[in-house]
Backbone as CSV, one residue per row, in Angstrom:
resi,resn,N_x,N_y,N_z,CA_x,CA_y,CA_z,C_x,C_y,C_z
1,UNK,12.085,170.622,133.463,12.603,170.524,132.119,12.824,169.052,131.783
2,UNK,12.268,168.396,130.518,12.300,166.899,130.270,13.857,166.992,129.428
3,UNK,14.210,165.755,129.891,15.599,165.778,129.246,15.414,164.419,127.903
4,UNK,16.156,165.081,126.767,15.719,164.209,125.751,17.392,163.529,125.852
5,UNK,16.969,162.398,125.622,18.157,161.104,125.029,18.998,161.783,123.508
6,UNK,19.574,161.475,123.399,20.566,161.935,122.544,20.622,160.589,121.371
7,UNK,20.466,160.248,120.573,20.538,158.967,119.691,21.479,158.337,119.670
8,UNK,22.844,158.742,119.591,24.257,157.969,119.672,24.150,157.231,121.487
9,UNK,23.775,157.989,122.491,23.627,157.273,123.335,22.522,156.388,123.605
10,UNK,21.324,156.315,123.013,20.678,155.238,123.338,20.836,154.203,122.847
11,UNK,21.386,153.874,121.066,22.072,153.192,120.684,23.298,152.347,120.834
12,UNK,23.467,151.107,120.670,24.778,150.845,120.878,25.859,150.720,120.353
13,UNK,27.275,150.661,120.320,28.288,150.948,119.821,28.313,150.041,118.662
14,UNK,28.730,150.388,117.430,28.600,149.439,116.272,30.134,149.241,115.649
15,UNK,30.828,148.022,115.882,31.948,147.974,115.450,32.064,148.049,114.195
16,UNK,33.493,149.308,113.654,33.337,149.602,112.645,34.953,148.944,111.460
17,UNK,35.133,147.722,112.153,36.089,146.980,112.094,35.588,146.247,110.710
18,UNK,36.251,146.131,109.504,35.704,145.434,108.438,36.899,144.037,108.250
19,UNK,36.138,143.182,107.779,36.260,141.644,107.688,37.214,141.742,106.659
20,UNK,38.541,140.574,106.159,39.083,141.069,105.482,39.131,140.854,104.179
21,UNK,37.811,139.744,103.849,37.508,139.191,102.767,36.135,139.425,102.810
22,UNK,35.461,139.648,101.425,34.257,139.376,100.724,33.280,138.185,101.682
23,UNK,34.123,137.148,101.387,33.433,135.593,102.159,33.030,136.459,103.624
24,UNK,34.239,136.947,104.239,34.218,136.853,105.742,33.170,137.883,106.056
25,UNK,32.730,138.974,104.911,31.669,140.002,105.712,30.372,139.250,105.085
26,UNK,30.220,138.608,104.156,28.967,137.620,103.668,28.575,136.713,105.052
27,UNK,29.438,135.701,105.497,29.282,135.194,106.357,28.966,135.871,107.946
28,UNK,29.566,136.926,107.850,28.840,137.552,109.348,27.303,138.178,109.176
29,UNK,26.847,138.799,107.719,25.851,139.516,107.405,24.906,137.968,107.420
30,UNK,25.360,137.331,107.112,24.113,135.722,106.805,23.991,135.414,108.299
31,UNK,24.762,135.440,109.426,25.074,134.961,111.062,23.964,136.285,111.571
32,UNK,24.302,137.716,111.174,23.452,138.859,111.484,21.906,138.300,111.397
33,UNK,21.809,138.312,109.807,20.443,137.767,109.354,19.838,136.911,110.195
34,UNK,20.308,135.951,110.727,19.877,134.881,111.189,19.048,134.620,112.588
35,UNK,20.600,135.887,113.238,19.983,136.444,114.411,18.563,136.757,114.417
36,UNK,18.944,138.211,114.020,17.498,138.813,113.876,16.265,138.186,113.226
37,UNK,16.430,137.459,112.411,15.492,136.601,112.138,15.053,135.290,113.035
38,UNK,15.164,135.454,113.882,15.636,134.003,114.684,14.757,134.569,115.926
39,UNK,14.709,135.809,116.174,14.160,136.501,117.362,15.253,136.662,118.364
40,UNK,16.183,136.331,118.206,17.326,135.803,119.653,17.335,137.453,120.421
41,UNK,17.090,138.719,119.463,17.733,140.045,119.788,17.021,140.997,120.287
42,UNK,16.901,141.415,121.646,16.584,142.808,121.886,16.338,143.726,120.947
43,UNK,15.464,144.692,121.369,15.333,146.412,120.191,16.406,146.737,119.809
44,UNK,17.145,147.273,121.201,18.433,147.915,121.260,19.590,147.012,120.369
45,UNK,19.545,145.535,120.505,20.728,144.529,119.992,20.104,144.451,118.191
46,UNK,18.819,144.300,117.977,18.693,144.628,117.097,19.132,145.708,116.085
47,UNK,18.787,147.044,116.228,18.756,148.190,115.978,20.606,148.332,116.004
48,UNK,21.914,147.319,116.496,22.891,147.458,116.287,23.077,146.463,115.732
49,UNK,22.697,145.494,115.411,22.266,144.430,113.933,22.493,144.998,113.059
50,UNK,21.171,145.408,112.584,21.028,146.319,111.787,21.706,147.408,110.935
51,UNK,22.579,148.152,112.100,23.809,148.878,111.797,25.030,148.252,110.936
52,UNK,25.169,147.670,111.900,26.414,146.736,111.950,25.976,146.295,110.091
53,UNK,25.304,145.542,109.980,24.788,144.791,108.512,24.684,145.913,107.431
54,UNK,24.190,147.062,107.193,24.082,147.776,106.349,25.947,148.326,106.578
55,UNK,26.664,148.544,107.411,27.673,148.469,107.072,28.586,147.272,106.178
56,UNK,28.161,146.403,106.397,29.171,144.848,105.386,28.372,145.074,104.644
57,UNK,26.790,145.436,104.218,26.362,145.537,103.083,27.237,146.110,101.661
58,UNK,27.500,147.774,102.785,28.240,148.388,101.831,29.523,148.263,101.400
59,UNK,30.396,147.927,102.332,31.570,146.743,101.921,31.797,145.652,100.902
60,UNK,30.433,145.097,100.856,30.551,143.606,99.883,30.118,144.786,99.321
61,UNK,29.126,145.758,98.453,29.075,146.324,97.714,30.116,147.043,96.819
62,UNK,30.982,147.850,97.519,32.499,148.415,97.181,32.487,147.315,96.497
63,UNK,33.303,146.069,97.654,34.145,144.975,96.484,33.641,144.290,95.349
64,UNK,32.356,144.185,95.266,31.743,143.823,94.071,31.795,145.091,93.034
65,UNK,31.905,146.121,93.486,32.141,147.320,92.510,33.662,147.210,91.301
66,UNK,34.637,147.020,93.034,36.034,147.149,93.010,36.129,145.880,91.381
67,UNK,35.608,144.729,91.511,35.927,143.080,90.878,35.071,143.575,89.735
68,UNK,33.998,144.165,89.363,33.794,144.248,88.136,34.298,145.647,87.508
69,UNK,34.569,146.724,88.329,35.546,146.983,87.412,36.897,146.616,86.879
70,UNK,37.502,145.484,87.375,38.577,144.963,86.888,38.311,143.966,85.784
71,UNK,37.418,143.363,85.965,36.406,142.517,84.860,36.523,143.304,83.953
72,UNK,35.941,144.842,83.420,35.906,145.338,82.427,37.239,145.880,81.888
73,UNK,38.054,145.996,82.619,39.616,146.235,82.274,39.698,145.154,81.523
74,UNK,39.696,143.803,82.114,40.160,142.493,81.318,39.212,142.451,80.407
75,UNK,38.284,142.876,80.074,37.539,142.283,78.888,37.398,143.565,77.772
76,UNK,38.111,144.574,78.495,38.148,145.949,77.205,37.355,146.570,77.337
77,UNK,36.563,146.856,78.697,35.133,147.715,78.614,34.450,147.207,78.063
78,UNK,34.414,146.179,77.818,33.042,145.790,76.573,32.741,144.296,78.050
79,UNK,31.835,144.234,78.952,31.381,142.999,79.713,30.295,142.718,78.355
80,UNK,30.235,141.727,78.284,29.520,140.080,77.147,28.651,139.759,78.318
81,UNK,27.786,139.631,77.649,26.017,138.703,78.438,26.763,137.313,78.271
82,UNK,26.698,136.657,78.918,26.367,135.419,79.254,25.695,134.486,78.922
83,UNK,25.917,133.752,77.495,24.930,132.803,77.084,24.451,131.812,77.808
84,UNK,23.162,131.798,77.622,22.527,130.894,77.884,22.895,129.572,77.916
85,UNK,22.852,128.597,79.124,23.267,127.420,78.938,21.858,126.285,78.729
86,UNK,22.267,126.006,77.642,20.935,124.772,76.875,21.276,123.410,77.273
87,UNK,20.279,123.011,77.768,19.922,121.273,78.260,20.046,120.589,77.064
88,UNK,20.981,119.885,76.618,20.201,118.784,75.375,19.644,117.857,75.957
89,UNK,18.746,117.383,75.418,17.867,115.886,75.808,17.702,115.141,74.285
Protein backbone atom coordinates (compact mmCIF):
# COMPACT_ATOMS: atom_id res chain seq x y z
CA UNK A 1 0.00 0.00 0.00
CA UNK A 2 1.72 3.52 -1.15
CA UNK A 3 1.35 5.97 1.49
CA UNK A 4 0.40 9.48 0.27
CA UNK A 5 1.91 12.72 2.11
CA UNK A 6 -0.69 14.70 3.52
CA UNK A 7 -0.14 18.59 2.31
CA UNK A 8 -0.07 20.39 5.71
CA UNK A 9 2.82 18.04 6.38
CA UNK A 10 4.93 18.42 3.51
CA UNK A 11 4.63 22.03 3.75
CA UNK A 12 6.06 24.22 6.20
CA UNK A 13 4.69 25.99 9.11
CA UNK A 14 3.63 29.56 8.05
CA UNK A 15 3.64 32.11 10.80
CA UNK A 16 0.42 33.49 11.19
CA UNK A 17 1.59 36.39 13.41
CA UNK A 18 0.62 39.84 11.66
CA UNK A 19 2.98 42.95 11.69
CA UNK A 20 1.56 45.75 13.51
CA UNK A 21 1.64 48.38 10.96
CA UNK A 22 0.84 48.70 7.21
CA UNK A 23 4.79 49.83 6.73
CA UNK A 24 5.86 46.74 8.81
CA UNK A 25 3.88 43.97 6.61
CA UNK A 26 4.97 46.10 3.22
CA UNK A 27 8.42 45.83 4.33
CA UNK A 28 8.51 42.08 5.12
CA UNK A 29 6.36 41.28 1.75
CA UNK A 30 9.24 43.58 -0.31
CA UNK A 31 12.25 41.35 2.06
CA UNK A 32 9.80 38.07 0.92
CA UNK A 33 9.89 39.34 -2.70
CA UNK A 34 13.34 39.70 -2.75
CA UNK A 35 14.08 36.46 -1.41
CA UNK A 36 12.39 34.56 -3.78
CA UNK A 37 13.40 36.58 -6.40
CA UNK A 38 16.93 36.47 -5.52
CA UNK A 39 16.91 32.53 -5.80
CA UNK A 40 18.27 32.33 -2.07
CA UNK A 41 15.01 29.67 -1.39
CA UNK A 42 14.37 26.07 -1.56
CA UNK A 43 10.79 24.60 -3.11
CA UNK A 44 9.71 23.85 0.25
CA UNK A 45 11.13 27.60 1.74
CA UNK A 46 9.66 28.96 -1.18
CA UNK A 47 6.22 27.51 -1.31
CA UNK A 48 6.21 29.04 2.61
CA UNK A 49 7.22 32.43 1.02
CA UNK A 50 4.68 32.37 -0.79
CA UNK A 51 2.21 31.60 1.96
CA UNK A 52 3.47 33.66 4.32
CA UNK A 53 3.17 36.82 1.47
CA UNK A 54 -0.32 36.24 0.21
CA UNK A 55 -1.07 36.40 3.86
CA UNK A 56 0.41 40.35 4.45
CA UNK A 57 -1.01 40.68 1.05
CA UNK A 58 -4.32 40.33 2.53
CA UNK A 59 -3.61 42.35 5.57
CA UNK A 60 -2.25 45.47 3.71
CA UNK A 61 -5.39 44.82 1.72
CA UNK A 62 -7.96 44.93 4.85
CA UNK A 63 -6.04 48.11 5.93
CA UNK A 64 -6.18 49.81 2.77
CA UNK A 65 -9.90 48.82 2.79
CA UNK A 66 -10.18 49.78 6.59
CA UNK A 67 -8.33 53.84 5.49
CA UNK A 68 -10.51 54.38 2.60
CA UNK A 69 -13.38 53.69 4.14
CA UNK A 70 -12.70 56.29 6.66
CA UNK A 71 -11.66 58.60 3.77
CA UNK A 72 -15.22 58.38 2.61
CA UNK A 73 -16.69 59.07 6.07
CA UNK A 74 -14.49 62.29 6.01
CA UNK A 75 -15.33 63.33 2.69
CA UNK A 76 -19.30 62.38 2.88
CA UNK A 77 -19.24 59.33 0.67
CA UNK A 78 -18.62 61.35 -2.12
CA UNK A 79 -14.25 60.38 -2.72
CA UNK A 80 -13.22 63.48 -5.54
CA UNK A 81 -10.73 62.35 -8.43
CA UNK A 82 -7.77 63.97 -8.01
CA UNK A 83 -6.81 66.72 -10.27
CA UNK A 84 -4.41 66.62 -12.34
CA UNK A 85 -1.23 68.31 -11.48
CA UNK A 86 -0.02 70.73 -14.55
CA UNK A 87 3.71 71.66 -15.21
CA UNK A 88 3.81 75.37 -16.12
CA UNK A 89 6.74 76.18 -18.31
Amino acid sequence: MAKTAKSQDAAPDVPQDLPETYEAALAELEKLVGRMEGGELGLEESLGAYRRGAVLVKYCQGLLEKVEQQVKVLEGETLKPLEPVRDEF
